[in-house]
C-alpha positions as CSV (number, residue, x, y, z in Angstrom):
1,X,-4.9,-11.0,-36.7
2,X,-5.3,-13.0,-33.3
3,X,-1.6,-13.8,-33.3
4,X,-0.8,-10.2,-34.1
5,X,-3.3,-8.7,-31.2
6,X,-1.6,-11.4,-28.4
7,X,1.7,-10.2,-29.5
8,X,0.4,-6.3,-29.4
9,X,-0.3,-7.5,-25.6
10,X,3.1,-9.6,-25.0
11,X,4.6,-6.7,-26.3
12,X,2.3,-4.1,-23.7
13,X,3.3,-6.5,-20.6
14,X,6.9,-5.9,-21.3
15,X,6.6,-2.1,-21.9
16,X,4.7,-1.7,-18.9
17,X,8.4,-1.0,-17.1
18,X,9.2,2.2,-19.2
19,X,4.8,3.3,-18.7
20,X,5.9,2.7,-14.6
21,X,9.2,5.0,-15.1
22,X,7.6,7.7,-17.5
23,X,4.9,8.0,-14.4
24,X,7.5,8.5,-11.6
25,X,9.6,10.9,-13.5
26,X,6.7,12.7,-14.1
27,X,5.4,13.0,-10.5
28,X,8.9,13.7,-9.6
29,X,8.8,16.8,-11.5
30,X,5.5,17.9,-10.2
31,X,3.8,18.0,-13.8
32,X,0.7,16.9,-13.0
33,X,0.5,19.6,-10.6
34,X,2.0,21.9,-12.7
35,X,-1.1,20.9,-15.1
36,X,-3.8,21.1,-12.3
37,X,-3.8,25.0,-12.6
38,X,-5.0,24.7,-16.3
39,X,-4.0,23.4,-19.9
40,X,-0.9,23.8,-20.9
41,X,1.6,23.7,-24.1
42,X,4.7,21.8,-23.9
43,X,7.2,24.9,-23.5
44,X,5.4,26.4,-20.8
45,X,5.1,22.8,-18.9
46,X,8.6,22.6,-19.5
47,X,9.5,25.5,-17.9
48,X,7.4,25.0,-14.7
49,X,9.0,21.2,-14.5
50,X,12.5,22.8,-14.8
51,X,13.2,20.5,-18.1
52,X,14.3,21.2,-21.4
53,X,11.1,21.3,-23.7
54,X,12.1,18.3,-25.8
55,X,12.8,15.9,-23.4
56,X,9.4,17.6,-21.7
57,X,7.7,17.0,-24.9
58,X,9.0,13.1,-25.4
59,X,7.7,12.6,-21.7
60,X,4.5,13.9,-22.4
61,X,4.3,11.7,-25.7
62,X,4.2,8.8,-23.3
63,X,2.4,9.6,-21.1
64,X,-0.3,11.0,-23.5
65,X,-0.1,7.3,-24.9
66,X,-0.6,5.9,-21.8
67,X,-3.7,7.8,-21.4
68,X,-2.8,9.9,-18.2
69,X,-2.4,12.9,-20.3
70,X,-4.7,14.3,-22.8
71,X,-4.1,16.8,-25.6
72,X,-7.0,19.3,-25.9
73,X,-7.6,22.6,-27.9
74,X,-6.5,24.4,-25.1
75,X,-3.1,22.4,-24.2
76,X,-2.0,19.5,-22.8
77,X,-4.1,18.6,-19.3
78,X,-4.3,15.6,-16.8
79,X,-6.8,13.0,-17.1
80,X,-9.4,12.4,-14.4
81,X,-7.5,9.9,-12.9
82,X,-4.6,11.7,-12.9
83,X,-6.3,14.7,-11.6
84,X,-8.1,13.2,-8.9
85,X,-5.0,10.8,-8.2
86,X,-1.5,12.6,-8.7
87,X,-2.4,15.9,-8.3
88,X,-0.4,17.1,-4.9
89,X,-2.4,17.9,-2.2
90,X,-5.8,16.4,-3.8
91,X,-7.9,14.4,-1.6
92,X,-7.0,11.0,-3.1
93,X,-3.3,12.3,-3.9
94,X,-1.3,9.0,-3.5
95,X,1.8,10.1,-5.8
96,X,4.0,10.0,-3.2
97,X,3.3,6.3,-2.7
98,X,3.9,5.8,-6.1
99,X,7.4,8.0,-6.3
100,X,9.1,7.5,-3.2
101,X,8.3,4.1,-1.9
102,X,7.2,1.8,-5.6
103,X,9.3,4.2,-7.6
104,X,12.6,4.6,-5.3
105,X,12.4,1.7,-2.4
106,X,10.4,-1.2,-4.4
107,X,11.4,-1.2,-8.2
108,X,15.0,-1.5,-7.8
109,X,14.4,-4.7,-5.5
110,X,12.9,-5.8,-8.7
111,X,16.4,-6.4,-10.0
112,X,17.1,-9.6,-7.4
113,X,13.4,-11.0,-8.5
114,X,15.7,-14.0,-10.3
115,X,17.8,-14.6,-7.4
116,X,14.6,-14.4,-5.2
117,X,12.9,-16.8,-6.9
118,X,15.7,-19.2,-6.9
119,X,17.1,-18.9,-3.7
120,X,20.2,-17.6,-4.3
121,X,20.0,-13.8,-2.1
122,X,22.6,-13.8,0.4
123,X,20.8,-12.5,4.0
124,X,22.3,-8.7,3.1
125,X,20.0,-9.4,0.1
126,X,17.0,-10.4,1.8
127,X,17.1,-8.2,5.0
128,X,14.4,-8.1,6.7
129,X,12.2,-5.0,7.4
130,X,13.8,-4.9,11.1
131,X,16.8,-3.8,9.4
132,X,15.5,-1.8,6.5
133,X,14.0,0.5,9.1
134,X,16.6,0.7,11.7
135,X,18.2,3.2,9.3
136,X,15.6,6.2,9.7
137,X,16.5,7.6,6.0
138,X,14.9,4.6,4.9
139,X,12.3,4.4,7.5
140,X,11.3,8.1,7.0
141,X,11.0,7.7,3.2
142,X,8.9,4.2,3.5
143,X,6.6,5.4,6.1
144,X,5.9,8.5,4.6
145,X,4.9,7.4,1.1
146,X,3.4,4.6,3.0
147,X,0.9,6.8,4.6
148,X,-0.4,8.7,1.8
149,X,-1.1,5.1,-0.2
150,X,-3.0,3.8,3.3
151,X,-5.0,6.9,3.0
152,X,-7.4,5.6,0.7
153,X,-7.7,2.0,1.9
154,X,-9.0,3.1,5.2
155,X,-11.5,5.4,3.3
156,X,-13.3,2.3,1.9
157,X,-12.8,0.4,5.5
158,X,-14.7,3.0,7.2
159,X,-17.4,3.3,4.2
160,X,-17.2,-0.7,4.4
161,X,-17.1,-1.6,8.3
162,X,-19.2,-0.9,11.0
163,X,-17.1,0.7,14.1
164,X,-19.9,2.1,15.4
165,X,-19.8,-0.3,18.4
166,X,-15.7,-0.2,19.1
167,X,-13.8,1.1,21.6
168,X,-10.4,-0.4,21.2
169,X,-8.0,-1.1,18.4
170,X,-5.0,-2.6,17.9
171,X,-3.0,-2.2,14.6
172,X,-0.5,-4.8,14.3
173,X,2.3,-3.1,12.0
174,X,0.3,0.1,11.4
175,X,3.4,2.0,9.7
176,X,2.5,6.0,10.4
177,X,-1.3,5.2,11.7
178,X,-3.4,6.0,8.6
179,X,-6.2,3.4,9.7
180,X,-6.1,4.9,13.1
181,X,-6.6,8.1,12.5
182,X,-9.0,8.2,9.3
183,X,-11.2,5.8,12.0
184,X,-10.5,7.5,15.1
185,X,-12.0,10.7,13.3
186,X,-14.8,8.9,12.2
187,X,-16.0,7.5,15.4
188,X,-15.0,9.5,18.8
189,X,-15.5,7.3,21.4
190,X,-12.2,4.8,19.5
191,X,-8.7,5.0,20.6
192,X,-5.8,3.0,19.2
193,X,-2.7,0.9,19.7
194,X,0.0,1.1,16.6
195,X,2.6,-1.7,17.1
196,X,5.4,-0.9,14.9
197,X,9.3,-0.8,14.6
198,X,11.1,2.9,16.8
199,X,12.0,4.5,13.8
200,X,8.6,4.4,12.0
201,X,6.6,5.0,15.4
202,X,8.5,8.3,15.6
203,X,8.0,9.7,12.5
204,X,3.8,7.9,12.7
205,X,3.4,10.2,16.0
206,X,3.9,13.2,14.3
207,X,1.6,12.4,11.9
208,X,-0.9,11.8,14.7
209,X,-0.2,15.0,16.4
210,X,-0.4,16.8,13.3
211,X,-4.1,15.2,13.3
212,X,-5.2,16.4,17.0
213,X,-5.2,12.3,18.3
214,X,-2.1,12.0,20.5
215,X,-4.6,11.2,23.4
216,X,-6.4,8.8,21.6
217,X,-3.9,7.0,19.7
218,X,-0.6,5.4,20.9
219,X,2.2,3.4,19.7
220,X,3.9,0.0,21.2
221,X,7.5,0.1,19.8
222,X,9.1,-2.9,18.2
223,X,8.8,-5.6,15.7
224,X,5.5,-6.7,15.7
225,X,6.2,-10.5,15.2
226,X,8.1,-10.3,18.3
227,X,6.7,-7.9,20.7
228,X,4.6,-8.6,23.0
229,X,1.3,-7.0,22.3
230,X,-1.0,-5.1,24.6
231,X,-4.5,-6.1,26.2
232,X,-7.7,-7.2,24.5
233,X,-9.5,-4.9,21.8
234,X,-12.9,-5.1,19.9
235,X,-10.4,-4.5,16.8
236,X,-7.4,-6.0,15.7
237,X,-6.2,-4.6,12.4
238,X,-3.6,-5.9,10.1
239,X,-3.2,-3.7,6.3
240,X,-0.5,-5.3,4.4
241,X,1.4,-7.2,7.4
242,X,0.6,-10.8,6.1
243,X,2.3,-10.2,2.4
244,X,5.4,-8.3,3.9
245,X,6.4,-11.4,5.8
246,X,7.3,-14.9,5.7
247,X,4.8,-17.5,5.2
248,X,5.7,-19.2,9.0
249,X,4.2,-16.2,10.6
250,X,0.7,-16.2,9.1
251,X,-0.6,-19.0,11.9
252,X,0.8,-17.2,15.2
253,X,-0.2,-13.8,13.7
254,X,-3.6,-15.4,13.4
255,X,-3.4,-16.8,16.8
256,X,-2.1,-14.0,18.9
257,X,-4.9,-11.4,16.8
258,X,-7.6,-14.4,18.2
259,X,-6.1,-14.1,21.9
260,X,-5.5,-10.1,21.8
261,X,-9.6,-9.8,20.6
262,X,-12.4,-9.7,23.2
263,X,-15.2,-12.2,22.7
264,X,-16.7,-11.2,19.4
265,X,-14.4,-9.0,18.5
266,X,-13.2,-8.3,15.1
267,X,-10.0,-9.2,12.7
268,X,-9.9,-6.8,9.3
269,X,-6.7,-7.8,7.6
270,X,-6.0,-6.2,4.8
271,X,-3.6,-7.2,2.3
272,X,-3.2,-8.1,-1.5
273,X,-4.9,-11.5,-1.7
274,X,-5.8,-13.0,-5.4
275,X,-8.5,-14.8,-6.2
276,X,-9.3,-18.5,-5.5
277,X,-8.4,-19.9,-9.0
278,X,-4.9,-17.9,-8.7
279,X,-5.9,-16.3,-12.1
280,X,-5.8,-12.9,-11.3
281,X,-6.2,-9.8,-10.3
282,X,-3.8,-9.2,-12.4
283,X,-2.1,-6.3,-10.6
284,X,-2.6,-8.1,-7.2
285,X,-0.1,-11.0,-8.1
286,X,2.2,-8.7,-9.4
287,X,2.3,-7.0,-6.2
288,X,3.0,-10.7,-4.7
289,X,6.1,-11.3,-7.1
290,X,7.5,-8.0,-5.8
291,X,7.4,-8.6,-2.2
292,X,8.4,-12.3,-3.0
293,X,12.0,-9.9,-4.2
294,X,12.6,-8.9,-1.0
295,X,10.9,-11.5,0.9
296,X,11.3,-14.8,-1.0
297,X,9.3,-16.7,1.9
298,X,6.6,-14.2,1.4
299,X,2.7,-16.4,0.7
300,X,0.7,-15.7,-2.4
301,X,-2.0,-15.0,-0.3
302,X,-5.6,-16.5,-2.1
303,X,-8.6,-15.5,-0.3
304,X,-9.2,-19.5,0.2
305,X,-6.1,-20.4,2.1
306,X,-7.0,-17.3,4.2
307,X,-10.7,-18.3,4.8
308,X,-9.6,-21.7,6.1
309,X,-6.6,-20.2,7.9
310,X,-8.5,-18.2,10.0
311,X,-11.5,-20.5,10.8
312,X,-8.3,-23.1,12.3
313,X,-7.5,-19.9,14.4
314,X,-10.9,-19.6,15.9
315,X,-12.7,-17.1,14.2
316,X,-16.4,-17.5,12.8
317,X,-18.5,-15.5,10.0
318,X,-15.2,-14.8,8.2
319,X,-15.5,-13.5,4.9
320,X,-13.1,-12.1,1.7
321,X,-14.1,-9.6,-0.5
322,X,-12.7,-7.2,-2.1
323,X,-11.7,-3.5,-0.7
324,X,-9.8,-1.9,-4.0
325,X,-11.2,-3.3,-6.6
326,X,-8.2,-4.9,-8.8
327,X,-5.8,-4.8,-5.7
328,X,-6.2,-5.6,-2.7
329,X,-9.1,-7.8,-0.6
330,X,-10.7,-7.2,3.4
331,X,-10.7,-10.3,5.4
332,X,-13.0,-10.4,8.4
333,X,-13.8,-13.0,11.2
334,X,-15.0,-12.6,14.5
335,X,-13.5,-14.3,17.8
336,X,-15.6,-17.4,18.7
């Protein structure tokens, strides 16, 4: 029986591809929110998905197995999660994040994870962000699905982090300004500085005009490991810089945030960091492999090595814990 139950969960591990793709196709036919507006059976959810009701019913097989459906006496309906989660338009909607970017940008990058690993990519391979997002199809669709899945982070920052105190900010690689705005509408007297490459800073304004902030919150064009940033801030922020980037950057990164921060003022980089003993969170280190795909010099960050890194970089109380439980982790430190 032991053998048979480690193989049950070999055997789930491997599956877990085909679970990934029944989930995007599914979000990429709106079913979920098809299913938000009540129960349904499978031939009317076929015909609001625009499918034919077999290959609607073998989808919704799956992803009844995977427990994101459920089968009641009333029809098929979401699941909480999926309700709360990939549900269009709900508050903690991050489907988009999940189609567009994992679903259409990230997963096929998977494909090169042997190549990555053995460092055997040509550069075309392994091109940087800079390029990726000097072509603004791919920009646009990054940053877009970008911002709904930094939605939710910032939530638990604000719930997490005092601001009450903070006047400036700097986000170092802030994408479409998620942080800024979810903060700068928390506390009034914040404005903000998003350093970020052209293409994603012009599609991130509209997205702070959209939110009433274009007075408070501005943008610094250009690759943030080589722009020159501006001022001194009570906040420097960093969400998911460190693990899209090559391991040589971490100390200057750490550095510049130290010199950019006013006395006593504060670093929260956010990012997918594992655990001290490297065994786990599970979904965390698989979130390291896949940026290790397109960035092979790309750190598995460890909420040690990140400690230590930024007390040699002149910051004091830091401290790691996690922010999305299972995910990611919130450093903080304070300038000496």
């Amino acid at each position: 029986m032991p053998v048979l139950t480690e193989a049950e969960e070999i055997s789930d591990i491997a599956f877990a591809y085909m679970g990934s793709k029944a989930l995007f196709a599914a979000l990429e036919y709106g079913l979920f929110t098809h299913l938000s507006k009540g129960a349904a059976d499978e031939a009317d959810l076929a015909q609001a998905c625009g499918l034919p009701e077999e290959r609607c019913r073998t989808l919704v097989t799956a992803l009844t197995g995977m427990g994101v459906l459920q089968r009641t006496e009333a029809g098929i309906a979401n699941s909480p999660a999926a309700e709360a989660f990939l549900v269009k338009g709900a508050k903690y909607d991050f489907g988009d994040y999940l189609r567009l970017q994992v679903g259409k940008q990230m997963y096929p990058l998977m494909d090169q994870i042997d190549g990555a690993l053995a460092g055997e990519l040509s550069e075309e391979d392994t091109a940087s962000y800079a390029q990726w997002f000097s072509d603004p199809a791919e920009a646009r669709l990054y940053s877009e699905s970008q911002h709904a899945g930094s939605l939710g982070p910032a939530r638990s920052l604000l719930r997490r982090v005092d601001l009450s105190d903070a006047k400036t900010m700097l986000d170092v690689g802030g994408g479409t300004a998620a942080f800024d705005i979810t903060l700068c509408k928390a506390h009034p007297d914040l404005t903000a500085t998003v350093v970020d490459f052209p293409n994603v800073a012009a599609i991130g304004k509209k997205f702070v005009q959209e939110a009433g902030l274009s007075d408070r919150i501005s943008y610094v064009e250009g690759n943030a490991l080589e722009t020159e940033w501006p001022g001194r801030h009570d906040i420097v922020v960093m969400s998911y810089l460190f693990s899209g980037v090559p391991d040589h950057t971490h100390d200057d990164l750490l550095k510049r945030a130290r010199d950019h921060l006013a006395p006593g003022g504060r670093l929260l980089l956010h990012d997918f960091i594992v655990d001290a003993d490297r065994a786990g969170p599970k979904n965390t280190a698989l979130w390291q492999l896949q940026h290790t795909a397109f960035t092979p010099e790309a750190r598995s960050l460890s909420d040690d090595w990140l400690a230590e890194a930024m007390t040699r970089a002149g910051f004091v109380d830091v401290d790691v814990a996690p922010l999305i439980p299972g995910m990611t982790k919130l450093a903080q430190g304070r300038a000496a």
